[in-house]
Structure formats: structure tokens, C-alpha cells
C-alpha positions, -999 to +999 in steps of 0.1 A: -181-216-023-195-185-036-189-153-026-217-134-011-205-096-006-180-073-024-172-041-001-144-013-003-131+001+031-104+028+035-076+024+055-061+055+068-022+054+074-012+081+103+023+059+110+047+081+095+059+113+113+072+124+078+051+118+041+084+106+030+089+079+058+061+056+042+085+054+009+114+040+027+089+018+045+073+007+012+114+003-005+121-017+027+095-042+033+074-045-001+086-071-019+078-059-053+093-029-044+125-047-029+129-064-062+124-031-081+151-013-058+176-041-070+170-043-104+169+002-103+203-004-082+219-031-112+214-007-137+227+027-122+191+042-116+183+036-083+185+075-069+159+079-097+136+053-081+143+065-050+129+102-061+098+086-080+090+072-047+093+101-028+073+125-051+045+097-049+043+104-014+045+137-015+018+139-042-008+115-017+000+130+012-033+140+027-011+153+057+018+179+061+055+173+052+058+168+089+030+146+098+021+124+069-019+105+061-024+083+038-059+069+026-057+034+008-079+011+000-093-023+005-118-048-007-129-076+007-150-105+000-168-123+024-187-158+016-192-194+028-217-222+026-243-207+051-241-180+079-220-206+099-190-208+076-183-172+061-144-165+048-131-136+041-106-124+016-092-090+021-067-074-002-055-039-019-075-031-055-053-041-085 
């Protein structure tokens, strides 16, 4: 199967009532960032993490303090073997 299309899309994040409340969801429900929180907790750095996040989402909050936005984005490929059969592959930029 070869893939057909490459786009980008932006995904804008309005869940948070607080910039700050998408860090604890990110230390919460990531895993990357779950593993990172233990390892930071192991070796007596944790609070530091825990600031690092939280000026990150200070620094992209497109929002207030009070009501934060977020942009992210996507891409996704789309392809298949004919206009019958297309898949898709959607997924953050690395």
C-alpha cells in the first residue's frame, strides 16, 4: 500500500479552564510522561519536573492564565489500493 496524501491539521485544545490544567493532564495520562514523573520522583527531582511542565504551558498558552488554548498539531496520511480502500494514519509530528 502506498500512501497517497501527507496533510498537517491543527488541533485546538480549549479543555482546560486553567493553562496549567493541561500539565497535570499531560503528567497523568501520557505515558511517556508517567514514566518520566517516576524516574524525576526516584531521584529527588520531581518538583523540578513538575515546574518545567508548568512553564511549558505557560509559555504555549495561546489563552489567559484563566482560560487556557492550546494549538497542536497533526499529520495524517491517507492511502489504500484504490478510492475504495483508503486508511488513514493520524498522529502528532515527531
Amino acid at each position: 500500500m502506498g500512501f497517497h496524501t501527507l496533510q498537517r491539521e491543527t488541533l485546538e485544545i480549549t479543555a482546560f479552564s486553567r493553562a496549567r490544567d493541561d500539565a497535570e493532564h499531560f503528567k497523568a495520562y501520557y505515558g511517556p510522561a508517567i514514566a518520566l514523573r517516576a524516574n524525576a520522583a526516584k531521584h529527588g527531582r520531581a518538583e523540578e519536573l513538575f515546574e518545567a511542565l508548568d512553564l511549558f504551558c505557560d509559555r504555549w498558552n495561546l489563552g489567559t492564565p484563566d482560560q487556557g488554548r492550546f494549538e497542536k498539531e497533526y499529520r495524517c496520511r491517507r492511502g489504500g489500493h484504490g478510492s475504495s480502500r483508503w486508511r488513514s494514519s493520524c498522529g502528532w509530528p515527531t
